[in-house]
C-alpha positions in Angstrom: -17.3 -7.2 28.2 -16.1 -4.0 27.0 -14.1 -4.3 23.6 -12.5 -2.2 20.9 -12.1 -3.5 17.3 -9.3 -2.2 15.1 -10.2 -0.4 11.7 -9.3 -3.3 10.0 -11.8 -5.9 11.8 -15.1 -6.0 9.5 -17.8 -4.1 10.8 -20.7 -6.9 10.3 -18.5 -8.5 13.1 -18.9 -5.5 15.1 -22.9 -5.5 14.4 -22.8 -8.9 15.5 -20.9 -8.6 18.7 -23.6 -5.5 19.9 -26.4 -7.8 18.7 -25.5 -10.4 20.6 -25.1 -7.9 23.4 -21.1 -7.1 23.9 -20.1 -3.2 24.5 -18.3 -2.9 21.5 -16.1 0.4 20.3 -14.6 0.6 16.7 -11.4 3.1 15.3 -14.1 4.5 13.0 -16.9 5.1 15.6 -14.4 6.7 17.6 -12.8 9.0 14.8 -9.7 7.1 15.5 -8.7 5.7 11.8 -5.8 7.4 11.7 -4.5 7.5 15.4 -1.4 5.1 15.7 -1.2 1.7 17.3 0.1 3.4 20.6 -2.6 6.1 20.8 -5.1 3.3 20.6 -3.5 1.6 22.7 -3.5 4.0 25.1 -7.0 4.8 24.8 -8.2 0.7 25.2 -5.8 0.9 28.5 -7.9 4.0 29.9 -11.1 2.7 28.8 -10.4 -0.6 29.8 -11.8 -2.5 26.9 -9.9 -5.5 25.0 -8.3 -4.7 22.1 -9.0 -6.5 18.8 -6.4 -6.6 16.3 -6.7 -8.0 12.8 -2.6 -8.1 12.5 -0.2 -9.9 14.5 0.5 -7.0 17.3 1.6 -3.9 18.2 5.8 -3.3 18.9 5.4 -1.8 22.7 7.7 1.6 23.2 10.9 0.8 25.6 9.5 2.4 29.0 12.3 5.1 29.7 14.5 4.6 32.4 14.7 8.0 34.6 17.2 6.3 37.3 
């Protein structure tokens, strides 16, 4: 299972997760700390992990109509 924790998830939960043999990514492994919700977002959606938040969620952009 390919995941992504959020900066603000602990990082001995992170250790944990690779220990016990998860592919596991982190905001501050990835010099993401200071990218925004969406850009991670993004990312996770290209990399096709699961994203981990330690908040309730992210507000999703209106998709732009172009009709």
């Amino acid at each position: 299972m390919r995941l992504f924790l959020d900066q603000m998830i602990d990082k001995e939960i992170a250790k944990t997760l690779l220990n016990d043999g998860f592919d596991v990514e982190c905001t501050f492994e990835m010099n993401m700390s200071k990218s925004d919700d969406h850009e991670i977002l993004e990312y996770c959606i290209k990399k096709k992990r699961i994203l981990f938040l330690a908040f309730k969620g992210i507000k999703l952009k209106e998709k732009e109509n172009n009709d």
